[in-house]
C-alpha positions as a Python dict, from the first residue, in 0.01 Angstrom:
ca = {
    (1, 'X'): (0, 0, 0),
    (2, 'X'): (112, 319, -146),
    (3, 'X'): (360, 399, 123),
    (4, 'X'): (522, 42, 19),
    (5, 'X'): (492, 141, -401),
    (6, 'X'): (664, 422, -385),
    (7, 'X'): (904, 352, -109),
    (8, 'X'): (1018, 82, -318),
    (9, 'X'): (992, 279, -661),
    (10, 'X'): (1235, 515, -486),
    (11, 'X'): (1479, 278, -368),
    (12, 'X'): (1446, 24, -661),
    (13, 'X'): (1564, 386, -873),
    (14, 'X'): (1842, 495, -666),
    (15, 'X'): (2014, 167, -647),
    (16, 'X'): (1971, 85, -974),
    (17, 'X'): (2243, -33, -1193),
    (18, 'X'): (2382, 132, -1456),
    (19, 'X'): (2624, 167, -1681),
    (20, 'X'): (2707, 533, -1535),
    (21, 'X'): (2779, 412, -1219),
    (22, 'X'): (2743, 729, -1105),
    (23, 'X'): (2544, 807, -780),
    (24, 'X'): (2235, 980, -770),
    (25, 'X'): (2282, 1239, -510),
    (26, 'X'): (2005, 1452, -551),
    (27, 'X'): (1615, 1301, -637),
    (28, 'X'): (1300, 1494, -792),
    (29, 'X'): (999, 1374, -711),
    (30, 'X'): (704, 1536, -876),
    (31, 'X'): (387, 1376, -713),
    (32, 'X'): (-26, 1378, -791),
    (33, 'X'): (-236, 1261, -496),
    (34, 'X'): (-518, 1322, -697),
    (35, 'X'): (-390, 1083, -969),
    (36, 'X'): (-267, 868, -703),
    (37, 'X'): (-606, 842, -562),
    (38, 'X'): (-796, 785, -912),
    (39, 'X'): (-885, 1140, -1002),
    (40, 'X'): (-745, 1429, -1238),
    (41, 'X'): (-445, 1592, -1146),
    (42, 'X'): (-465, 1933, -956),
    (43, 'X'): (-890, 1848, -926),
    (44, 'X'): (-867, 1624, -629),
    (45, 'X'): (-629, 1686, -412),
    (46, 'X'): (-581, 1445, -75),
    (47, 'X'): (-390, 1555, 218),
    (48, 'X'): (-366, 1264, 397),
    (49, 'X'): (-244, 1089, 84),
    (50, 'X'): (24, 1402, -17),
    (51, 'X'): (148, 1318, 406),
    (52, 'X'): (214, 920, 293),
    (53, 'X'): (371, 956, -42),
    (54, 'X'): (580, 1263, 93),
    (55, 'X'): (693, 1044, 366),
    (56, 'X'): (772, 704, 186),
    (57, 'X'): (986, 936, -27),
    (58, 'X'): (1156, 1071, 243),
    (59, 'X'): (1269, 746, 450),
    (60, 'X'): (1400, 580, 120),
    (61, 'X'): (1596, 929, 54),
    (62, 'X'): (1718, 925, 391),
    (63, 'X'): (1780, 528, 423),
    (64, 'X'): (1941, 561, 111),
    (65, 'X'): (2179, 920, 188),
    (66, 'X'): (2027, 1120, -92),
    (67, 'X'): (1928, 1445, -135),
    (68, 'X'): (1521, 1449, -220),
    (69, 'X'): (1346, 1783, -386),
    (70, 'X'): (965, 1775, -392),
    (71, 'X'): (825, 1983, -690),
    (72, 'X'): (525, 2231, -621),
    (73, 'X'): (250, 2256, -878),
    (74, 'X'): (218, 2560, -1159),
    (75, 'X'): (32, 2794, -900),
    (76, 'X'): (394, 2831, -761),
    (77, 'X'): (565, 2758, -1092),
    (78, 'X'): (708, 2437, -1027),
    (79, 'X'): (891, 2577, -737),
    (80, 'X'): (1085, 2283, -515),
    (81, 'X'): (1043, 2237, -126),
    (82, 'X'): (1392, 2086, -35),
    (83, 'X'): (1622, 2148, 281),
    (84, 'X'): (1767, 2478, 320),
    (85, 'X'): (2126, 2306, 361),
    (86, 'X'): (2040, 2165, 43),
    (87, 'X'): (1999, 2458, -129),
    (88, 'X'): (2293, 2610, 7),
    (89, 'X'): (2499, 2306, -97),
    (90, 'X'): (2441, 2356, -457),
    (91, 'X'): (2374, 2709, -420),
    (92, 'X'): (2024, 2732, -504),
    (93, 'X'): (1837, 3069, -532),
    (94, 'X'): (1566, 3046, -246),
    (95, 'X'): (1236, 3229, -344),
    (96, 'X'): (958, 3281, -79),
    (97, 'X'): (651, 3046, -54),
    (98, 'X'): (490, 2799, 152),
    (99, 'X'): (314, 2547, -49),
    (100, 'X'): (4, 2422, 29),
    (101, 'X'): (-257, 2214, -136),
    (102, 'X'): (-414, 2420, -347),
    (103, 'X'): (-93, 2611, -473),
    (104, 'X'): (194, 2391, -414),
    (105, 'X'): (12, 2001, -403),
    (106, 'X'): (-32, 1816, -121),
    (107, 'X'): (287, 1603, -171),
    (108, 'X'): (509, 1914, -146),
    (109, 'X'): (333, 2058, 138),
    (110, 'X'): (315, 1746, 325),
    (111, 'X'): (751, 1731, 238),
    (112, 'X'): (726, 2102, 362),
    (113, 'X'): (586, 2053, 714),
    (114, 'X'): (772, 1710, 784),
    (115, 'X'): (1146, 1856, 709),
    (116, 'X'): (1414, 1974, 921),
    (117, 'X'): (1443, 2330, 789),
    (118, 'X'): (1240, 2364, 437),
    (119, 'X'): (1286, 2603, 181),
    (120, 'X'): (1180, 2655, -181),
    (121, 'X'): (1412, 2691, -485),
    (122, 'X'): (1309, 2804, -819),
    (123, 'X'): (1504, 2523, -977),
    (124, 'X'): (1749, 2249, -962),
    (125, 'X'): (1970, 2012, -1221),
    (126, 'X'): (1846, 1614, -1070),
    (127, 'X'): (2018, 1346, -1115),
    (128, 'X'): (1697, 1145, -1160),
    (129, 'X'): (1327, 1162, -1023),
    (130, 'X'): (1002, 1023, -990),
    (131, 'X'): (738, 1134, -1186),
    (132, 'X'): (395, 1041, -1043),
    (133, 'X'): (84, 1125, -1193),
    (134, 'X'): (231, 1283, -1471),
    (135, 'X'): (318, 1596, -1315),
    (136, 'X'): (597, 1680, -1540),
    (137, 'X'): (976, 1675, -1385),
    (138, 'X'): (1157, 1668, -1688),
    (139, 'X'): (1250, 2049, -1650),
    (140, 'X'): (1432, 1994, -1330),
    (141, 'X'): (1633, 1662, -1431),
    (142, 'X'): (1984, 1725, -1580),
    (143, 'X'): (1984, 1764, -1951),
    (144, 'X'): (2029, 1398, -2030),
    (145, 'X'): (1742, 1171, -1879),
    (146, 'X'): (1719, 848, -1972),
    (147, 'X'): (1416, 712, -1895),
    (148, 'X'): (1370, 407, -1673),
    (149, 'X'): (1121, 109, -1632),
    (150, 'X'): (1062, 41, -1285),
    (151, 'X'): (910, -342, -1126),
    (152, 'X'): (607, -74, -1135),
    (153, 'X'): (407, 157, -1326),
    (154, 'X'): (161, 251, -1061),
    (155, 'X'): (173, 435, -722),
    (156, 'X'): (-198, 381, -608),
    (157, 'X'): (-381, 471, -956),
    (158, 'X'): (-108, 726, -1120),
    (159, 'X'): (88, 653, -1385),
    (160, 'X'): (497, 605, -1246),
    (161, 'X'): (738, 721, -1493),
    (162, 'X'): (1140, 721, -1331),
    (163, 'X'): (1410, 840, -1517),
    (164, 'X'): (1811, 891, -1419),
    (165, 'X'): (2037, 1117, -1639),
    (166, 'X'): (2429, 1083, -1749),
    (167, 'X'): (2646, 1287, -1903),
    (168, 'X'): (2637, 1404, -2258),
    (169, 'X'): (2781, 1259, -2530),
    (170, 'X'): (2968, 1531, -2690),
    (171, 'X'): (3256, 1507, -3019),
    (172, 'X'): (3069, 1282, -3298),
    (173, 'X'): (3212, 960, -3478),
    (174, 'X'): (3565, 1005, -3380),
    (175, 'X'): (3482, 1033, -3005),
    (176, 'X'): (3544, 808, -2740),
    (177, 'X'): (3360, 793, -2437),
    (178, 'X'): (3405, 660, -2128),
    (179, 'X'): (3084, 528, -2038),
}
């Protein structure tokens, strides 16, 4: 069951349409399997759970030809597991760490040990993410995130909160814009 929510919270946000229309190449996902599994976040953690939501994320990126970065929890400063080629593609700083559950999460260590060639990165500018379990993303979306309501609010017991971003809206009253 929570492979399907947030396989299909994933897809239902990438595809979504908007008045943008611009793609969403690169995803956040910030992920609680302690929430997800009805405890407190960063009190609970669940492995096996972390593995599942790691990998639902994951086929929808991939089915869907997006870029996916997995935030880590505070005890590695919100640090982001994504593909090296990733971070070489938008030239991301790569800092040394290997996440784990207890520093890291157990979403973004699952993401670490089921990709290609991992890295972390200290930060990144999203195009939109998945917040699950209240973990926080906001910092690594781009600076205009509007947030989104998805067919659900729930991935197991955590609270689901999606968001995409656009571009701003810069000149005042006499502006025209092309959105």
């Amino acid at each position: 069951m929570i492979y399907e929510q947030t396989k299909n919270a994933c897809l239902e946000l990438i595809h979504l349409d908007r008045s943008d229309a611009r793609p969403i190449r690169l995803m956040v996902v910030g992920a609680s399997s302690s929430e997800a599994a009805g405890g407190q976040i960063g009190k609970a953690s669940q492995p096996e759970l972390g593995s599942v939501i790691a990998q639902a994320v994951l086929d929808a990126a991939n089915e869907s030809g997006i870029d996916v970065a997995f935030q880590c929890c505070e005890h590695l400063n919100r640090a982001l597991v994504v593909e090296r080629r990733v971070a070489e593609r938008y030239q991301y700083e790569i800092v040394c760490a290997v996440p784990h559950p207890k520093a890291g999460g157990s979403v973004a260590s699952a993401a670490y040990r089921k990709m290609e060639d991992p890295v972390l990165v200290e930060s990144i500018s999203a195009d939109a993410g998945l917040d699950i379990g209240d973990t926080l993303i906001g910092m690594h979306l781009k600076s205009v995130a509007v947030p989104v309501r998805l067919s659900t609010d729930r991935i197991g017991e955590a609270h689901l909160t999606a968001a995409f971003t656009r571009p701003r809206l810069i000149g005042g009253e006499r502006a025209r814009y092309s959105l």
